[in-house]
C-alpha positions in Angstrom: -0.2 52.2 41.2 2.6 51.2 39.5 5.9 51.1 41.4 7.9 53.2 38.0 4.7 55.0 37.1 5.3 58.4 35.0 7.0 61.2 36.7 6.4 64.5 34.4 8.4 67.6 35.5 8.5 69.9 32.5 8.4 72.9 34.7 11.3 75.0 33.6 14.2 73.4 35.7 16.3 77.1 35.7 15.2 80.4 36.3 14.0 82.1 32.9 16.8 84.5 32.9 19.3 82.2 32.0 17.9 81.1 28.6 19.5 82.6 25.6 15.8 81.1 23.8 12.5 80.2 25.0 12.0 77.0 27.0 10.9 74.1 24.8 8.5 71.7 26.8 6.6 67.6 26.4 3.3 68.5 26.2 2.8 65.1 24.6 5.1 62.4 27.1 7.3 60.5 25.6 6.1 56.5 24.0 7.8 53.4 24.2 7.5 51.0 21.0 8.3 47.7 19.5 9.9 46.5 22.7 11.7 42.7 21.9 14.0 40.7 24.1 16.7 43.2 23.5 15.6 46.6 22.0 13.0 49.1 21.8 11.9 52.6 20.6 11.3 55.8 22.4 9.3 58.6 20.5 9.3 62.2 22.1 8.4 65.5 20.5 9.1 68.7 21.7 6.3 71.8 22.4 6.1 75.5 23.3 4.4 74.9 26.3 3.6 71.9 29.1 0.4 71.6 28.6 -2.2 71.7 25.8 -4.3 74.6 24.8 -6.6 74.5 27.7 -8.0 78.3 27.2 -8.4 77.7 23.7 -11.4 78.3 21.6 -13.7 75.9 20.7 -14.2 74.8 17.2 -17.4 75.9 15.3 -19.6 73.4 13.9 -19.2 73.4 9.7 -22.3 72.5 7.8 -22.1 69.3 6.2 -20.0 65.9 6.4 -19.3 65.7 2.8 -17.7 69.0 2.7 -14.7 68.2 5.4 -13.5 66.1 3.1 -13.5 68.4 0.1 -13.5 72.3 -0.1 -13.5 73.4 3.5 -10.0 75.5 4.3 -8.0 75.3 7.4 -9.0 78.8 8.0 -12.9 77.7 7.7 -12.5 74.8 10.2 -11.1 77.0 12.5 -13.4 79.5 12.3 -10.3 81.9 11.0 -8.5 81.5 13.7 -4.5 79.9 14.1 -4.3 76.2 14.7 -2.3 77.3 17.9 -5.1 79.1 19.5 -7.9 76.3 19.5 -8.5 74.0 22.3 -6.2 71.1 23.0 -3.9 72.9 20.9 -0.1 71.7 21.2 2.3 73.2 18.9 5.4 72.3 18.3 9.1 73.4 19.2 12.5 73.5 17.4 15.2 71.8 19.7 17.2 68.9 20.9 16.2 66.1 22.9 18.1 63.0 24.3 17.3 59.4 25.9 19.0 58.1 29.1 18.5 54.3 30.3 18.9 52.1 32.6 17.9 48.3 34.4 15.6 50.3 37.1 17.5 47.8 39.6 21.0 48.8 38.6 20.7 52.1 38.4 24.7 52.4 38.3 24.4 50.8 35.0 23.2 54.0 32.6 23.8 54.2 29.1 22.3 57.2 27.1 21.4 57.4 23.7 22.9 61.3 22.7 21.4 64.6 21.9 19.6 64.9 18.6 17.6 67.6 17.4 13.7 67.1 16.8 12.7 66.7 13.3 10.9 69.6 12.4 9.3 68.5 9.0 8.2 65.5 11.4 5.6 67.2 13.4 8.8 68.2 15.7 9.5 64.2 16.7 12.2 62.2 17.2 12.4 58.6 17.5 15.4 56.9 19.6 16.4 52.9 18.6 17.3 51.2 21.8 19.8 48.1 21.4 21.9 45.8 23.6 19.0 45.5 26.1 18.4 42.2 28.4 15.3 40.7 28.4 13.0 40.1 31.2 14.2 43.6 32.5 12.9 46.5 33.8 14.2 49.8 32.5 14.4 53.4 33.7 14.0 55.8 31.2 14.5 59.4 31.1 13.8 61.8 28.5 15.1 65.3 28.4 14.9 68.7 26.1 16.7 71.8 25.5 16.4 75.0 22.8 19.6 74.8 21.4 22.4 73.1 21.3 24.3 75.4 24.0 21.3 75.6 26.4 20.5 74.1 29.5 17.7 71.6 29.9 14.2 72.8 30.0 11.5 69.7 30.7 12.3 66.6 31.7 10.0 63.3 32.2 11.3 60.0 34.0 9.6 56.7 32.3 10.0 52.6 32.3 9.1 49.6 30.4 9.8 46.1 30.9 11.5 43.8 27.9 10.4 40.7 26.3 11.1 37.4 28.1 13.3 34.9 26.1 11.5 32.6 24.3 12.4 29.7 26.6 11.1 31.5 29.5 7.4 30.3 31.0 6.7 33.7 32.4 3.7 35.3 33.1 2.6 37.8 31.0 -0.2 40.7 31.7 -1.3 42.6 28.7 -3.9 44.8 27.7 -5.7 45.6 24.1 -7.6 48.6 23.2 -9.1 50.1 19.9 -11.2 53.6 18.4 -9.9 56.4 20.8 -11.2 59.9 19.6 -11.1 63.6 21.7 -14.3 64.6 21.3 -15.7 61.4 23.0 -13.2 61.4 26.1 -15.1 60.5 29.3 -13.0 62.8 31.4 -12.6 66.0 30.2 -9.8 67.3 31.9 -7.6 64.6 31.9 -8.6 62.0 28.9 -9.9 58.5 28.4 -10.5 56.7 31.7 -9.4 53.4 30.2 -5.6 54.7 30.7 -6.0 54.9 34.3 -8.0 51.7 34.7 -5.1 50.0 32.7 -2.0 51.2 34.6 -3.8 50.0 37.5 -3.2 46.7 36.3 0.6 47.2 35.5 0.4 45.6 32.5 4.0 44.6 30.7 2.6 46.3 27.4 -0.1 47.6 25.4 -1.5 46.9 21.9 -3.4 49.4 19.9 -5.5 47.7 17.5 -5.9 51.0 15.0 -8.2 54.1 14.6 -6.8 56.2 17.5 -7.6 58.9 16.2 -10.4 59.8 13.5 -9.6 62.3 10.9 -13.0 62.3 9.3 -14.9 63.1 12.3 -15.5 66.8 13.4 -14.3 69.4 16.0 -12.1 69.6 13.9 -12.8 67.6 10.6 -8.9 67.1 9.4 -8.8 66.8 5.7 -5.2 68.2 5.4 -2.1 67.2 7.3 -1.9 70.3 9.7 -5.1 68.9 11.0 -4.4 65.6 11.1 -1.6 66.5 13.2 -3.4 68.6 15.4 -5.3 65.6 16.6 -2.8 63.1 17.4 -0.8 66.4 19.6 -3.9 66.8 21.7 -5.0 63.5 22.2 -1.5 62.5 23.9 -1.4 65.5 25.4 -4.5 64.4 28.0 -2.9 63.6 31.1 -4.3 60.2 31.3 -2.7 58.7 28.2 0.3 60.6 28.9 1.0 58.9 32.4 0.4 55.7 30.8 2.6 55.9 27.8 5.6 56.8 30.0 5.4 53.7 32.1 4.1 51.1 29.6 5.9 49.6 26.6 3.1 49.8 23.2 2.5 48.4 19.9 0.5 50.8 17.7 -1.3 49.5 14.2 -3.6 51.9 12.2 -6.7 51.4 10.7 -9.0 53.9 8.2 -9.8 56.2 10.2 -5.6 57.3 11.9 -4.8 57.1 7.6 -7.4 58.8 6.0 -10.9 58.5 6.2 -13.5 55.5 6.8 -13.0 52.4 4.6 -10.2 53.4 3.1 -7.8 51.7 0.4 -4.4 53.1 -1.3 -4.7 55.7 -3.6 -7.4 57.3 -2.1 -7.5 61.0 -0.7 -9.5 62.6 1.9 -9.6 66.6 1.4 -5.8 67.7 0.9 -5.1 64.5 2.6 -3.2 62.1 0.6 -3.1 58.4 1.1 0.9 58.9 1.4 0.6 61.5 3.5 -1.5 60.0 6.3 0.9 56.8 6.2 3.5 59.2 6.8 1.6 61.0 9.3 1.8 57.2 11.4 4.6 56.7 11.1 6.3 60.3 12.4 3.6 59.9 15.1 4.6 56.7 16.8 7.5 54.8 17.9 7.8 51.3 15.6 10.3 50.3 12.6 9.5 50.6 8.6 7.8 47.4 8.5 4.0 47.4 10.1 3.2 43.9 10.1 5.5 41.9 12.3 5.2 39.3 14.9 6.5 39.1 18.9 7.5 36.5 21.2 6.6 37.1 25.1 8.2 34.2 26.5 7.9 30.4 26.2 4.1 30.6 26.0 2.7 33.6 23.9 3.3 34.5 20.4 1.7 37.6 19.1 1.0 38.5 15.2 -0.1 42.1 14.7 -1.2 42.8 10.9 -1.1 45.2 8.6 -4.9 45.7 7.1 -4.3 49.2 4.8 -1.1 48.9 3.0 -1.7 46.4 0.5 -5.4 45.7 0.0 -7.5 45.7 -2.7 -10.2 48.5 -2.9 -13.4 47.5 -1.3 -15.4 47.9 -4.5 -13.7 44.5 -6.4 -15.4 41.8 -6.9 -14.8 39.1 -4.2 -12.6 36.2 -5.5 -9.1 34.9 -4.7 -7.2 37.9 -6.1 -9.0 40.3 -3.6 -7.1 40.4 -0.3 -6.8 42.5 2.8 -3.3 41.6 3.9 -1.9 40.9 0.2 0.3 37.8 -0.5 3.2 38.7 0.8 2.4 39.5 4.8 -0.3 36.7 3.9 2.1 34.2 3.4 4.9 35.4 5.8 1.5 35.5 8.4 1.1 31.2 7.6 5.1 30.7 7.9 6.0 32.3 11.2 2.4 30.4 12.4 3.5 27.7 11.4 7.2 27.7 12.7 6.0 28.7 16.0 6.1 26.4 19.3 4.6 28.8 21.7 1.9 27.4 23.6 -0.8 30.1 22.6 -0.3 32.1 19.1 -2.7 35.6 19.3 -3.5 37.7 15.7 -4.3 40.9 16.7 -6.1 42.6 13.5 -7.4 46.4 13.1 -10.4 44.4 12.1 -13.2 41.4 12.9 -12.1 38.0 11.0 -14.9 36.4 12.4 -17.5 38.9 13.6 -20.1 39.3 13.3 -20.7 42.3 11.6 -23.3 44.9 9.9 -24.5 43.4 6.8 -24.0 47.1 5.7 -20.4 47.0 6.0 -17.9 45.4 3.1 -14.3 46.6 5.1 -13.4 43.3 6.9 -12.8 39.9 6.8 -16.2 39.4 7.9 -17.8 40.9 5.7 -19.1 39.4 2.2 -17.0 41.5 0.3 -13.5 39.7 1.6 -15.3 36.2 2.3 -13.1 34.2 0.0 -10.0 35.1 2.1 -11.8 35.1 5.0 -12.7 32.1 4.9 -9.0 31.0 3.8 -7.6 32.4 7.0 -10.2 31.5 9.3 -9.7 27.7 8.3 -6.1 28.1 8.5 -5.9 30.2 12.1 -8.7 27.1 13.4 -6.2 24.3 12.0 -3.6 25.5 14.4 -3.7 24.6 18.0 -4.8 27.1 20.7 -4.8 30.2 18.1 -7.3 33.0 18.7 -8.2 36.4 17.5 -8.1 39.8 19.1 -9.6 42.3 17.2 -10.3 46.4 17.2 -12.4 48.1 15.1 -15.9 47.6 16.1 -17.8 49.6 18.8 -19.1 46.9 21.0 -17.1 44.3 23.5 -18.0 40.4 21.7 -16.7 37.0 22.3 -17.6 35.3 19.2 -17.2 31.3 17.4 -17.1 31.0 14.1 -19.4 28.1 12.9 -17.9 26.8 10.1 -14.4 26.3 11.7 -14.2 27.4 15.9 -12.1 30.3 15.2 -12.4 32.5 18.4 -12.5 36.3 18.0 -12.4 38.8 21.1 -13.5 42.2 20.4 -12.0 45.1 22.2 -14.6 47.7 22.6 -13.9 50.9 22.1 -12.6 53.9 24.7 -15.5 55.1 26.0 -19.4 54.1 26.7 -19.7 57.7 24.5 -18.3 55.8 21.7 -20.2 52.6 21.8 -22.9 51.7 19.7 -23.5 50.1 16.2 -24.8 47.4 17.4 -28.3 46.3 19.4 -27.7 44.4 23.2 -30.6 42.4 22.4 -29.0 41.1 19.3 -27.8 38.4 20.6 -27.0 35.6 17.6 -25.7 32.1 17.9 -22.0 33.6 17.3 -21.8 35.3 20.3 -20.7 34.0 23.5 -20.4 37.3 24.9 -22.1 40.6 24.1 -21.6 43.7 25.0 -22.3 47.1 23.7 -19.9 49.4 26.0 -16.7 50.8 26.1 -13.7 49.1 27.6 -10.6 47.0 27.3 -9.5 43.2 27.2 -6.6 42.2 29.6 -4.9 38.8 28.5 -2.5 37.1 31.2 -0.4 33.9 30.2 0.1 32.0 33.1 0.7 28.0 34.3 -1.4 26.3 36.6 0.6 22.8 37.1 2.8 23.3 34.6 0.3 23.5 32.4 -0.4 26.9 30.3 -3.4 29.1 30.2 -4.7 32.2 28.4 -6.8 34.4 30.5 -8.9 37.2 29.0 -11.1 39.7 30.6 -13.0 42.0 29.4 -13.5 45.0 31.5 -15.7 48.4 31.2 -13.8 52.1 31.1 -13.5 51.9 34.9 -11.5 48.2 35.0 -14.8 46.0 36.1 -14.1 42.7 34.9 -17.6 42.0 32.9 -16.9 38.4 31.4 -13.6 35.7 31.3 -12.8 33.2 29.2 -9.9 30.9 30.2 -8.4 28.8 27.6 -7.8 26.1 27.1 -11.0 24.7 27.9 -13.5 21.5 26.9 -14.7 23.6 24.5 -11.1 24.6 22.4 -10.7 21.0 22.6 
C-alpha cells in the first residue's frame, strides 16, 4: 500500500455545538493536477455531507434515448424528485477551504497556500496553483474546510504526490493510463471502480486519463443540462475507491465526447439544455489543469509525454475528408511536430482521447482511424513513425489492443476501459493482422521507464480490473528497430 496513501477524516473535528453554521464536508477528496518539475494544482470542493447519497432513490428508467437529449425536464429524469435526494447524490456547500504543503521528508518545511472561499457558480470548487516546488520530491498535502470565515475547521483530508524529475535525470518512472469510467458500470458497488485500487497498489508517480470519465448521454440519469452533468462527476469521485487514489497520486485529465457533451461531438453542438460551452466549462471547473488542454511533460531524462486536445478545434465529422479537415487543428498540430521535434528524451509518448492507428468499427467516422480523418491520419502517423522510439497511448475504445500500423510501424496501445461491464464493441475472435495483442476486457496500462546497462527501456503492461498483468511489450526491441 502506499507509504502516503489518502487519509480522509471529514468527521466533524469539534463538537456540533460550537458551530455558528452547519459543518461543510469533502465528499469528493481533493485531486492533484498538472504536476511539472516545480508546480502543481490541487482541486477541492466542498459538500453538505461526507459521504454521497447512499439512501437515496434510484432513478427511474425514461422511455427513449432520443428524448434525454431533447425534451425530458430535470424534474422528469428524476422522477420529480430534488437532485439532492437521488442516489450518489453529493451537493454542494458554501465555504472556505485552504492548501497546506510540504517535502513529506522535511516536514518542518510547510508553506500553505491561504484560505479562499469555494466558487459557488463553479459547482462549489476551488482550484489552488502550487509554485516554487523541487522536483523529484515527495510532497505532503493537506486540505482543509470551514463554513465561514470565523469558523473552526470542519473536514480535513491529508494527501501527497511526487514532482517531475529534471529533465537531466535518468529516473525511473511508473505510470499508469486509464480511459471510459461511468457509475452505472462500477464493478464494486459500494466503493467504485476496482481499477483505483489495483493502481495504488502499484504506487505509481501519476496518472493519465485519456477522456470520457464520465458519459452524459448515457442513463440513470441521462444529463442533458448542466445540473446533471454535474451530478455525475460529484458521485463518481465521491466512490471511495477513486477518492483514496486521487489524494495520493498526481493526474492528468483530457476529455473526450462523451465528459463535453454527447457521443461524436464537435463545437457548436448541443445536447438537451447542454451547450457545447457549457460542458467545456463544466471540465474545466471539474478538474485541476491550466487554460490550455493540449500541452506536453517531461518526466526526467528519458520520457516525454504529449497529451492532445481532440474536441476544441475540430472540424465536424460530417466534412468531407481532405487536408482542411483536422481533429487537432493547425495550431496544436503544428506546436504537436515542434516540441516532437525539439525533444531529446529517449522515448516520446502521445496520449490521445482517441485511436490513431486502431483499428476501428468501420461504423465509426470520430478518429484518426477512421476514413473520415484519413488524410490527417495518415499525415501524423507518418510523422509520429519518422521519429525514433515514439508510440501511441490511446483511450476511447472498449477493448485492451496492441496494434502496428502497416503502412508506417506506428505503435498504438489501447487502454481498455474501467470495467469488464464496460467492455465490448469489439469480437475476441477478431483477431486482424494489426493486432499484436487483443483483448476485449476492462483494465489499465502501466508504463515504467527504466535503464538496463545504461541503456533505456519503455515497459508497458497491460493488466485486467484486478492488476493481472495480461501481456508486455518492452521497447526497444528487434522489432522497433
Amino acid at each position: 500500500m502506499h507509504k502516503y496513501m489518502l487519509r480522509i477524516t471529514c468527521s466533524v473535528l469539534l463538537a456540533a455545538a460550537s458551530y455558528a453554521v452547519e459543518p461543510v464536508y469533502m465528499a469528493d477528496g481533493i485531486k492533484i493536477g498538472e504536476v511539472d518539475q516545480d508546480s502543481a494544482i490541487v482541486w477541492t470542493r466542498l459538500t453538505r455531507a461526507a459521504e454521497r447519497n447512499l439512501d437515496g432513490a434510484p432513478f427511474p428508467e425514461v422511455e427513449g434515448k432520443a428524448r434525454a437529449g431533447g425534451d425530458l425536464s430535470i424534474m422528469e429524469i428524476t422522477g420529480g424528485r430534488p437532485l439532492e435526494e437521488m442516489e450518489g447524490a453529493a451537493p454542494g456547500a458554501a465555504g472556505f477551504v485552504r492548501v497546506i504543503y510540504m517535502p513529506a521528508e522535511q516536514l518542518d518545511g510547510k508553506m500553505e497556500a491561504p484560505w479562499q472561499p469555494v466558487d459557488v457558480v463553479r459547482d462549489f470548487t476551488r482550484h489552488f496553483p502550487l509554485e516554487g516546488l523541487a522536483p523529484a520530491t515527495r510532497y505532503a498535502v493537506i486540505v482543509e474546510g470551514k463554513p465561514s470565515e470565523e469558523s473552526e475547521v470542519t473536514c480535513r483530508i491529508h494527501g501527497s504526490f511526487r514532482t517531475a524529475p529534471a529533465a537531466a535525470d535518468p529516473a525511473e518512472i511508473n505510470f499508469v493510463v486509464v480511459t471510459c469510467g461511468d457509475y452505472p458500470r462500477r464493478d464494486d458497488p459500494e466503493k467504485g471502480h476496482k481499477i483505483y485500487d489495483a493502481m495504488l497498489k502499484l504506487q505509481p508517480d501519476f496518472f493519465v486519463h485519456t477522456g470520457d470519465i464520465e458519459y452524459y448521454d448515457k442513463a440513470l440519469p441521462w444529463g442533458p443540462a448542466p445540473e446533471l452533468a454535474r451530478f455525475k462527476w460529484n458521485r463518481f469521485y465521491a466512490l471511495p475507491y477513486q477518492r483514496a487514489f486521487h489524494g495520493a497520486v498526481a493526474s492528468y485529465f483530457m476529455k473526450d465526447d462523451h465528459d463535453t457533451l454527447c457521443n461524436d461531438c464537435w463545437p457548436g453542438q448541443r445536447y438537451g439544455a447542454l451547450t457545447w460551452e457549457q460542458g467545456l466549462a463544466i471540465f474545466h471547473e471539474q478538474v485541476p489543469m491550466g487554460e490550455r488542454t493540449y500541452r506536453t511533460f517531461r518526466w526526467g531524462k528519458d520520457l516525454q509525454l504529449w497529451l492532445v486536445e481532440g474536441r476544441d478545434f475540430r472540424s465536424p465529422n460530417t466534412l468531407r475528408d481532405g487536408p482542411e479537415k483536422s481533429i487537432w487543428g493547425p495550431e496544436q498540430k503544428a506546436w504537436f511536430k515542434h516540441t516532437v521535434q525539439e525533444s531529446d528524451a529517449a522515448f516520446r509518448v502521445l496520449i490521445s482521447p482517441t485511436p490513431l492507428v486502431g483499428p476501428d468499427r468501420e461504423n465509426k467516422n470520430d478518429n484518426h482511424a477512421n476514413a473520415g480523418f484519413a488524410h490527417e491520419g495518415n499525415e501524423l502517423r507518418a510523422f509520429m513513425a519518422s521519429m525514433k522510439n515514439m508510440i501511441v497511448i490511446n483511450g476511447d475504445r472498449h477493448w485492451q489492443y496492441v496494434s502496428v500500423d502497416e503502412e508506417t510501424g506506428l505503435r498504438e496501445f489501447g487502454t481498455g476501459p474501467h470495467s469488464n461491464e464496460h467492455a465490448g464493441g469489439w469480437k475476441q475472435e477478431d483477431v486482424l493482422p494489426e493486432h499484436r495483442y487483443l483483448n476485449v476486457q476492462g483494465g489499465f496500462l502501466q508504463v515504467t521507464v527504466t535503464r538496463e546497462d545504461g541503456i533505456p527501456k519503455l515497459i508497458l503492461r497491460h493488466r485486467d480490473v484486478s492488476g493481472n498483468v495480461c501481456n508486455e511489450v518492452t521497447l526497444p526491441d528487434r522489432e522497433a528497430g
